[in-house]
N, C-alpha and C positions, 0 to 999 in steps of 0.2 A: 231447787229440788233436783236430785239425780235420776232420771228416770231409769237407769238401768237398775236400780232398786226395784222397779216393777218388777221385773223377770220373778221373783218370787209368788206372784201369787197366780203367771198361768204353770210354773213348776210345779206349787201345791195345787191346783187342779186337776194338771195331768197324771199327778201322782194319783190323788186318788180316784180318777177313774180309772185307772191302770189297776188298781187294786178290785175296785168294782169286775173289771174286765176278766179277768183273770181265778173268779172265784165262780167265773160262768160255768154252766154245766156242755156249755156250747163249745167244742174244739176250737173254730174259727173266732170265737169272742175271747177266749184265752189266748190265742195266738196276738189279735191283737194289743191285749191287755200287757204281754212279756215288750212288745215293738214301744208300748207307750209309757210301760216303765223303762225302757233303754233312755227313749226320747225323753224322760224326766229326770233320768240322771242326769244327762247334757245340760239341760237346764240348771238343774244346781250348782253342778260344777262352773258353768259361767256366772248365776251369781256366787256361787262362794268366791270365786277368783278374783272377781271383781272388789266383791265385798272382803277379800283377805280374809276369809272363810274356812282357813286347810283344811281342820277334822272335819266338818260338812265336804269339802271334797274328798278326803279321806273315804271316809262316810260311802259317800255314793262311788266309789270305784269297788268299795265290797260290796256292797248291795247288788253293782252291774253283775259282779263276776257269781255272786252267790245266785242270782237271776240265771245267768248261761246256765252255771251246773244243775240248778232244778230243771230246767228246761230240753238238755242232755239226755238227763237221767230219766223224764218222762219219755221222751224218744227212742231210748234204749227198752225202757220198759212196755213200751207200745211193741216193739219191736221183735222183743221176746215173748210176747203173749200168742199163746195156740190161736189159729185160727177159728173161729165160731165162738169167742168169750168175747 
């Protein structure tokens, strides 16, 4: 048995509490939720690599960078919002 084969199933884990996370109403639980999807892309990408996986690593290098830019663009938007809304 190859045990780096595990890596899959705390990647599918942390994915979807990262998705839980993130759907929070809570600033600080979405904040962690973006950290735990970074940390899930890692994980895939090690087993995809391993696993000779490209488009799953593929895959999770769009998703990272599609992750930053929403995560930007709420910060810009926090940013520009009048103060007292």
């Amino acid at each position: 048995m190859d045990y780096f084969d595990l890596v899959q199933w705390p990647a599918m884990v942390v994915t979807v509490l990262a998705s839980w996370l993130v759907a929070s109403d809570t600033e600080s639980r979405r904040s962690k939720g973006f950290w735990a999807f970074l940390l899930s892309n890692v994980l895939w990408v090690a087993w995809g690599w391993h696993s000779h996986a490209y488009a799953l690593i593929g895959l999770q290098f769009c998703l990272a960078v599609m992750n930053i830019r929403g995560a930007r663009k709420a910060e810009q938007a926090l940013a520009e919002k009048p103060a007292g809304h």
